[in-house]
MITI-152730 format. One record per residue (C-alpha): residue number from 0; x, y, z. Coordinates in nm, 2 decimals, always signed. Example, Ala and Ser with C-alpha at 12.3 -4.5 7.8 and 13.67 -1.06 7.14 Angstrom:
MITI-152730
0  +1.23  -0.45  +0.78 $
1  +1.37  -0.11  +0.71 $
END
This chain:
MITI-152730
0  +1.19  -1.55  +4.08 $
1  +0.97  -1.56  +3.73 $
2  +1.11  -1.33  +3.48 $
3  +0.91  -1.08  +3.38 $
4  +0.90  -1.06  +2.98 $
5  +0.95  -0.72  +2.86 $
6  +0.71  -0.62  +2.50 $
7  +0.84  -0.32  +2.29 $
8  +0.58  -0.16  +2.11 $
9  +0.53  +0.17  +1.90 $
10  +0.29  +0.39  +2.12 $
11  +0.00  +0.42  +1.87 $
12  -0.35  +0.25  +1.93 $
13  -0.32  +0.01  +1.67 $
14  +0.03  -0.12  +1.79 $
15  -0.10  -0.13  +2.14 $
16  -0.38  -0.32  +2.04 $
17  -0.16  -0.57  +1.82 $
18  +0.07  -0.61  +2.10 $
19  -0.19  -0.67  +2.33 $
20  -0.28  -0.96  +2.20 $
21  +0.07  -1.14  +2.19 $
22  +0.06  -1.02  +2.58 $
23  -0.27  -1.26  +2.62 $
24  -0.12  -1.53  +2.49 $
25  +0.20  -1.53  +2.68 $
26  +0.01  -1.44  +3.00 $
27  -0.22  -1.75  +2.92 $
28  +0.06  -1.94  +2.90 $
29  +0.20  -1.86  +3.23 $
30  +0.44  -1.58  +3.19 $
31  +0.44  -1.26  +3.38 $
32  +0.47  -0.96  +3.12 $
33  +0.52  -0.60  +3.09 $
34  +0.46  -0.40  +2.82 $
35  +0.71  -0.07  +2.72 $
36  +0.64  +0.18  +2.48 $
37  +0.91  +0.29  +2.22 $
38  +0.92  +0.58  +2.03 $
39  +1.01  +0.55  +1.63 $
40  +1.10  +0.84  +1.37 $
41  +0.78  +0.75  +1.22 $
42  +0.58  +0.85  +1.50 $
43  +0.78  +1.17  +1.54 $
44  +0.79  +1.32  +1.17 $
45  +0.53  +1.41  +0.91 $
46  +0.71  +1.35  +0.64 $
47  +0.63  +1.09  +0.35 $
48  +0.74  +0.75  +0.48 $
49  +0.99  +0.73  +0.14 $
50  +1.14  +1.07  +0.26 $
51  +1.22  +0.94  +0.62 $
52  +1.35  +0.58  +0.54 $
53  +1.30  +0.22  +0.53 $
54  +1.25  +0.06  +0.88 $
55  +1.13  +0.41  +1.03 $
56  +0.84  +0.24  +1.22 $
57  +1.10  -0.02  +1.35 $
58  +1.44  +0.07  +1.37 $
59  +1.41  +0.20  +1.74 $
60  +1.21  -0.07  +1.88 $
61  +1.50  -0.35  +1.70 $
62  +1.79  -0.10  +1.88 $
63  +1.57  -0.14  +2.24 $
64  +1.54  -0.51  +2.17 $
65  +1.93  -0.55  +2.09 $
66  +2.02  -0.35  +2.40 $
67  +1.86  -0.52  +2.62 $
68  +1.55  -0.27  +2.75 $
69  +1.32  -0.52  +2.59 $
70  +1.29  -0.84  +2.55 $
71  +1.05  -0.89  +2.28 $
72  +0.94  -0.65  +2.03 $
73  +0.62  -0.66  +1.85 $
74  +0.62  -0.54  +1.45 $
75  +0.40  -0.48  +1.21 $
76  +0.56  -0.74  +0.97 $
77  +0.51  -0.49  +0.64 $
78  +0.69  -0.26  +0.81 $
79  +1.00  -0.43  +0.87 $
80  +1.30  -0.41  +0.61 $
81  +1.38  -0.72  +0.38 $
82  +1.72  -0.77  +0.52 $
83  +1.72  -0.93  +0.82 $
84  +1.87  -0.82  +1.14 $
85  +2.16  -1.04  +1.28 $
86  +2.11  -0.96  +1.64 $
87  +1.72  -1.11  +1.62 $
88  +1.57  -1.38  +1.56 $
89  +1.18  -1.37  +1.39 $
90  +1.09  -1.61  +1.66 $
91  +0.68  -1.57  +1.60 $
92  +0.41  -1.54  +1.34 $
93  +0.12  -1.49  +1.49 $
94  -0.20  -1.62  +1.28 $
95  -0.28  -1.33  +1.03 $
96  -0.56  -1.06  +1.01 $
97  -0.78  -1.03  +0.67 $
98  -0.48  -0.88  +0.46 $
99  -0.76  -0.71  +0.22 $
100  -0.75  -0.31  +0.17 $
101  -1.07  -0.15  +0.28 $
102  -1.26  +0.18  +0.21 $
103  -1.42  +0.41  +0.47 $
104  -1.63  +0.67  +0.26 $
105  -1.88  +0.91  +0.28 $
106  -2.26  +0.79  +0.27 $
107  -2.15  +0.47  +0.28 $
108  -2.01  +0.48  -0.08 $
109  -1.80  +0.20  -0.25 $
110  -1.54  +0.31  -0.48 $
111  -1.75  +0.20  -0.78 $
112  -2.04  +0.46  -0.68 $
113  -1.80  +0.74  -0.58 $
114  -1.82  +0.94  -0.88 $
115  -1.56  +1.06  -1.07 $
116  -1.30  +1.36  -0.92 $
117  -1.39  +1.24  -0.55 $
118  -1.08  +1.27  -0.33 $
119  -0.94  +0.94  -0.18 $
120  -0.65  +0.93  +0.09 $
121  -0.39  +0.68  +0.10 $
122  -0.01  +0.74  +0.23 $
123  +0.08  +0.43  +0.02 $
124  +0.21  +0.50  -0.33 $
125  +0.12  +0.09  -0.39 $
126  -0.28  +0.19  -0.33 $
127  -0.24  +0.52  -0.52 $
128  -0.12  +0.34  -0.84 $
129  -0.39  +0.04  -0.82 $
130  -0.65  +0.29  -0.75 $
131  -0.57  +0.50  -1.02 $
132  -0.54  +0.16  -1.25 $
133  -0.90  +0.09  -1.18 $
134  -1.02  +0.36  -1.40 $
135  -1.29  +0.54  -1.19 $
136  -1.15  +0.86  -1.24 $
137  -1.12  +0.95  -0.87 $
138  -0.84  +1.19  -0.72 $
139  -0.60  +1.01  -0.52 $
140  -0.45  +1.26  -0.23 $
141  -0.13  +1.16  -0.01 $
142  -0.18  +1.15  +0.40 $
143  -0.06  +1.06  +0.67 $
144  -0.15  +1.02  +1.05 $
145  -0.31  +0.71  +1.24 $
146  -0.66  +0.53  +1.17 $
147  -0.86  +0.79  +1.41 $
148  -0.68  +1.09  +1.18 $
149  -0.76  +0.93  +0.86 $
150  -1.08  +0.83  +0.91 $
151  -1.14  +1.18  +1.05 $
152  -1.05  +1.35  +0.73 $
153  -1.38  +1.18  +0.57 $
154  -1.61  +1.27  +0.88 $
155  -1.49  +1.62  +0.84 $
156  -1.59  +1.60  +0.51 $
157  -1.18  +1.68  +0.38 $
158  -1.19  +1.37  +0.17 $
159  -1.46  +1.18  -0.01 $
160  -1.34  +0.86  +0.15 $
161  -0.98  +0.67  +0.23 $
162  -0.88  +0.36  +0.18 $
163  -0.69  +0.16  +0.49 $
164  -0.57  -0.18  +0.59 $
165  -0.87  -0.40  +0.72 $
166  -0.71  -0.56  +0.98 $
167  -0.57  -0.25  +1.15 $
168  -0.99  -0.15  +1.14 $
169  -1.03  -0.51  +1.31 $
170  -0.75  -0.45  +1.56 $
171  -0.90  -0.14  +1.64 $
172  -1.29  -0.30  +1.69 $
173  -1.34  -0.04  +1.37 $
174  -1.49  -0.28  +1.13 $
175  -1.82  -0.13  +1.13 $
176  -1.69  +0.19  +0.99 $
177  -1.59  -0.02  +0.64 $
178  -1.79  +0.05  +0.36 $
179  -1.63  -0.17  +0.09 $
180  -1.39  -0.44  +0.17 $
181  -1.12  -0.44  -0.15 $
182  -1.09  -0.80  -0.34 $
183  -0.74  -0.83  -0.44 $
184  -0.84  -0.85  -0.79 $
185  -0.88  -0.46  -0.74 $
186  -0.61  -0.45  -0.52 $
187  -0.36  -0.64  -0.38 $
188  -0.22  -0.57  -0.08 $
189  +0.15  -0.49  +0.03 $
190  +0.39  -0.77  +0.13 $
191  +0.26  -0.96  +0.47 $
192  -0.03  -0.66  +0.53 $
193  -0.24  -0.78  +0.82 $
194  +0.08  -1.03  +0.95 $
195  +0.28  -0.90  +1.30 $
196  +0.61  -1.02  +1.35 $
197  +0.75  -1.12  +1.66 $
198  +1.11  -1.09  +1.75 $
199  +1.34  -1.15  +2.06 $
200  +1.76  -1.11  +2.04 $
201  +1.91  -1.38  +1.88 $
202  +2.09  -1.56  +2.23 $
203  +1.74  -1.54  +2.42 $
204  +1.66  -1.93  +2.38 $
205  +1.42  -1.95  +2.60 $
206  +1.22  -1.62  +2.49 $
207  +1.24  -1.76  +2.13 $
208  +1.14  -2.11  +2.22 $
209  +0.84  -1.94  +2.46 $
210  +0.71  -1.73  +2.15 $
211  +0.73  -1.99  +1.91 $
212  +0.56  -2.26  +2.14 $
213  +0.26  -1.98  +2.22 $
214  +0.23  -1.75  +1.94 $
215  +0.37  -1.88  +1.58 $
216  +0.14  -1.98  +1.30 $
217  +0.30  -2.23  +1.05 $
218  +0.03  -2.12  +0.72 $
219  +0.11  -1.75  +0.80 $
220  +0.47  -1.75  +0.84 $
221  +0.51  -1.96  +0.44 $
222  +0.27  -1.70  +0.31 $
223  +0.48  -1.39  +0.45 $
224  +0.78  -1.57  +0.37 $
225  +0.66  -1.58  -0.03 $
226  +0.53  -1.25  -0.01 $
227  +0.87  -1.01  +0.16 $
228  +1.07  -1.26  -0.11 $
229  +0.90  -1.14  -0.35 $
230  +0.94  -0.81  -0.27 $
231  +1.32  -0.85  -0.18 $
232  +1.44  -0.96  -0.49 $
233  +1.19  -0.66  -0.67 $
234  +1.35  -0.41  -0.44 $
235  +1.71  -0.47  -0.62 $
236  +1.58  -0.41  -0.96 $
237  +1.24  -0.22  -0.96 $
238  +1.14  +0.08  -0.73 $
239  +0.79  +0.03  -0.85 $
240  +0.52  +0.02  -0.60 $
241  +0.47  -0.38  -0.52 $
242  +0.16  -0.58  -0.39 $
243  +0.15  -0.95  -0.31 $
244  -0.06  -1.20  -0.12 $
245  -0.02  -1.56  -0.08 $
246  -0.23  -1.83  +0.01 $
247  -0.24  -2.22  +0.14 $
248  -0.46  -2.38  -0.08 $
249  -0.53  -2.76  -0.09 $
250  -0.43  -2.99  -0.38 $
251  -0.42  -3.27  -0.50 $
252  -0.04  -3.52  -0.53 $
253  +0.01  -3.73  -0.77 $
254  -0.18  -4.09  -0.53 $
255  -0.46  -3.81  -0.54 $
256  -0.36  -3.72  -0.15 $
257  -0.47  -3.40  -0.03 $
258  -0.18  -3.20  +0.01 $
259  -0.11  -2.80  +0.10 $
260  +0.10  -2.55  -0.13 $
261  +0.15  -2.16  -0.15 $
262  -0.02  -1.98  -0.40 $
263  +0.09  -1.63  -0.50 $
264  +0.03  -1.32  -0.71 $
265  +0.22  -1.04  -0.74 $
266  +0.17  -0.71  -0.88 $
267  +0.40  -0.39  -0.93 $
268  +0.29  -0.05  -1.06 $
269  +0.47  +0.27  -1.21 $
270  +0.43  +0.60  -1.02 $
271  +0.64  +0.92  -0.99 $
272  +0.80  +1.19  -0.75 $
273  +0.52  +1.24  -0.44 $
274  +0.32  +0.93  -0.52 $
275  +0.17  +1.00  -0.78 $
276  +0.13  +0.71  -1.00 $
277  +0.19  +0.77  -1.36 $
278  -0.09  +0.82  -1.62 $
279  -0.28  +0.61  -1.77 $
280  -0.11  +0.33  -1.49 $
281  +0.04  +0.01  -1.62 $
282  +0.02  -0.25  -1.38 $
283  +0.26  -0.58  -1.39 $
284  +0.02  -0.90  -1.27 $
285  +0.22  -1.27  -1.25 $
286  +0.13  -1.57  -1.03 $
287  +0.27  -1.90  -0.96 $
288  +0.20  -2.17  -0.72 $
289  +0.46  -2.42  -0.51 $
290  +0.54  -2.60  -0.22 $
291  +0.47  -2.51  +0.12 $
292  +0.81  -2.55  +0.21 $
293  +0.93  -2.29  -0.07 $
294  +0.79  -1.99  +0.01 $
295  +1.19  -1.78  -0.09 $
296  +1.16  -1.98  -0.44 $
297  +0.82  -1.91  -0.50 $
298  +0.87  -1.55  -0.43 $
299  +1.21  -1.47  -0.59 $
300  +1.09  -1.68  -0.90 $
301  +0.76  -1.42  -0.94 $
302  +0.97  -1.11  -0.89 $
303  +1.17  -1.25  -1.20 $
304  +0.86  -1.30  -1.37 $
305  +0.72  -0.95  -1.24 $
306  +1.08  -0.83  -1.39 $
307  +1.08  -0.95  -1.74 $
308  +0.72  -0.85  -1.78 $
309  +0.87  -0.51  -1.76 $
310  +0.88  -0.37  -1.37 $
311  +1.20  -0.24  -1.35 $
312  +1.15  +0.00  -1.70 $
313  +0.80  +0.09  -1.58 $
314  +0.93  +0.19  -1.23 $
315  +0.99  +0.58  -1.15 $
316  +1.26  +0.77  -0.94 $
317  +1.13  +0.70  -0.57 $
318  +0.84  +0.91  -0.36 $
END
């Protein structure tokens, strides 16, 4: 009898629609699937996500995986913790979503034209800071809720405009509702933003070897890799607000070859108590570039960097 493959999953729309697509594939491939809804303490509290925990969005879903009621579990990869979880294995990286912040606002606005005092939403103290760091003046306001909540807090006319992750828009078939798409030289985005991260229990070889044949992507899983080691080794000495995004880019060896490496930046930001970055924001900025293979080195070397520019003094008691 085929096994029927059994996909954990938060209940929300956008993790629906992210684990709908690693359902495709393995249903493509041949296997026979089933997908089970989990629920999370994130999904059940209002709280600020630093009040409730690391891992809220994922802790339940890794239990249901380690148990044995699922077989496979579907993350968003920013959501997971640094440390990794003995009992799984990160068997798939799927190929990424545009990482990129983006602004829904009123009239169609971009942040430059919104003028100053207009009230922007974000529940992420990393996008409070850079916003406020961009000097338009504009009044950053903490929320929460899902994309449909959010976005309805600008329809309403509650908020001048709110800025979310592009590629839960794109998940969502929301893209059209973007008014300004957010270079990372505004801002960068948090550790593996727009990245999933597929995980089955540690023993289940033939799971692992099934999502890794189907669903991993090679360039996205030694970007991620740069970018959560980055943010591991800041987490031990900084509680600063951190953004990173890494690329493959093509270069050149030393026969003149064309060969692929990681490039990274890095940012990390002060804020206070409720996410509210501190004023005027000073913002730490480092890059570096290095093999494709040494996406850990790479981003434990820039959180080093990142940490003797000054992020650790500049960070503020936790929000």
């Amino acid at each position: 009898m085929v096994r029927t493959i059994r996909i954990g999953t938060r209940g929300s729309a956008l993790a629906l629609a992210q684990t709908g697509t690693i359902a495709d594939a393995l249903e493509k491939a041949g296997a026979k699937v089933e997908i089970v809804t989990v629920a999370t303490p994130g999904d059940l509290s209002d709280a600020p996500i630093a009040e409730i925990g690391v891992g809220v969005f994922t802790s339940a879903l890794r239990d249901a995986l380690a148990e044995g009621t699922v077989d496979v579990a579907v993350h968003s990869y920013k959501d997971l913790p640094t440390a990794p979880d003995p009992r799984l294995s990160l068997a798939a990286v799927p190929p990424r979503q545009d990482p990129r912040d983006a602004l829904i606002a009123r009239d169609g606005l971009t942040l430059g034209e919104l003028p100053p005092g207009s009230t922007v939403g974000t529940g992420s103290p990393r996008r409070a800071a850079q916003l406020h760091a961009l000097g338009f003046g504009l009044e950053i306001v903490p929320i929460r809720g899902n994309v449909d909540t959010r976005i309805q807090m600008v329809t309403d006319g509650k908020l001048d405009g709110v800025v979310l992750a592009r590629a839960g828009l794109a998940r969502l078939g929301r893209l059209a509702e973007i008014t300004e798409t957010l270079d990372p030289i505004q801002m960068l985005p948090a550790p593996a933003q727009g990245a999933l991260a597929v995980e089955c229990r540690v023993d289940d070889v033939d799971v692992e070897h099934l999502l890794q044949s189907t669903v991993d992507d090679e360039a996205t899983r030694a970007a991620v890799t740069a970018e959560r080691a980055m943010l591991a080794a800041l987490e031990a000495g900084c509680s600063a607000p951190v953004g990173a995004l890494a690329d493959v880019v093509e270069d050149l060896d030393s026969n003149d070859q064309v060969i692929y490496r990681l490039s990274l930046r890095g940012v990390a930001a002060a804020y206070i108590a409720g996410g509210n970055p501190i004023g005027p924001v000073e913002i730490m900025r480092a890059s570096a570039t290095g093999d494709l293979t040494a996406g850990e080195q790479l981003g434990r070397a820039l959180a080093a960097e990142l940490l003797e520019l000054g992020a650790g003094v500049l960070s503020g008691p936790e929000a």
